[in-house]
C-alpha positions in Angstrom: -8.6 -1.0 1.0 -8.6 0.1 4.6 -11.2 -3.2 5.5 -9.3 -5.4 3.3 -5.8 -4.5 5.2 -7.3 -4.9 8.6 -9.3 -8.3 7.6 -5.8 -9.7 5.9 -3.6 -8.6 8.9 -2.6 -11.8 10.4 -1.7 -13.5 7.3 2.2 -13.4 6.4 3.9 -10.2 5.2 4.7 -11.3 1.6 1.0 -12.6 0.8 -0.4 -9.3 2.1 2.1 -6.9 -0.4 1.5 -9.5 -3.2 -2.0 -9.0 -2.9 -2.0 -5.5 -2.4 0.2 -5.1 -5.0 -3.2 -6.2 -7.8 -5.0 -4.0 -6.2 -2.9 -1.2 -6.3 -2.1 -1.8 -9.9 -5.7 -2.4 -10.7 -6.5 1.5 -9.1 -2.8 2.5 -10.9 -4.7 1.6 -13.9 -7.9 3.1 -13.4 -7.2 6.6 -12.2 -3.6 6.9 -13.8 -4.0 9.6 -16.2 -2.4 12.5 -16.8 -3.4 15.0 -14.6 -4.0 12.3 -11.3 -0.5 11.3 -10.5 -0.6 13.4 -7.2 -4.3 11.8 -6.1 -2.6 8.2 -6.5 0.8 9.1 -4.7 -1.2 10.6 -1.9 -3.4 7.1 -2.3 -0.4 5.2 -1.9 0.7 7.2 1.2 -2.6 6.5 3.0 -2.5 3.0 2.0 0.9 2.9 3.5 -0.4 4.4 6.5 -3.5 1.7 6.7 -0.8 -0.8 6.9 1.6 0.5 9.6 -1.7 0.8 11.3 -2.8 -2.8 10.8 0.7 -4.3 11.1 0.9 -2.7 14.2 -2.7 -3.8 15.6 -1.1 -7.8 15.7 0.3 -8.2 18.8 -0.1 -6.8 22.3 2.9 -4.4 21.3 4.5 -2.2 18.5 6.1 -4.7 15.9 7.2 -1.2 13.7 8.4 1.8 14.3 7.7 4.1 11.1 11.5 3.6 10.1 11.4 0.1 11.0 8.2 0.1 8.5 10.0 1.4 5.7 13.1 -0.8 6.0 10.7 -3.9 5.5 9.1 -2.1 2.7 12.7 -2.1 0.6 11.9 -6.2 0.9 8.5 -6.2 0.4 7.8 -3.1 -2.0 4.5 -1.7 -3.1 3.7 -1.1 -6.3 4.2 2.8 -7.3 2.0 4.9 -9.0 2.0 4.9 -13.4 -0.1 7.4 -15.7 -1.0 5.0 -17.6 -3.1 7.1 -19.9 -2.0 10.3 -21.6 -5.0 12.5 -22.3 -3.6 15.3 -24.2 
């Protein structure tokens, strides 16, 4: 995901997140069962992180602060983590 944020990084906000959003799902899917919800939240957060990262990497300066960040992701959400599998 990492090399996928930072090759995608200059194309326009709402492409990226859609985008993102299939994959995330598609790893949601994968590893969501029942004992793995913590792994995928703390995968979310470090995908989040990637992001600020690469966001930030555009220009010559800072576009976001973290707060900043997190204000355009109530517009442009991610998708949250889902078991999706129960195996007990």
């Amino acid at each position: 995901y990492k090399n996928w944020i930072y090759d995608n990084r200059n194309r326009p906000m709402r492409e990226i997140i859609k985008e993102l959003n299939v994959k995330l799902i598609g790893h949601y899917r994968y590893y969501g069962v029942t004992w793995n919800f913590r792994k995928i939240t703390t995968f979310l957060h470090r995908v989040q992180q990637f992001l600020f990262k690469a966001m930030n990497r555009r220009g010559c300066r800072r576009a976001y602060t973290w707060n900043g960040f997190v204000e355009m992701l109530k517009y442009y959400p991610l998708a949250k983590p889902k078991t999706y599998y129960c195996l007990y």
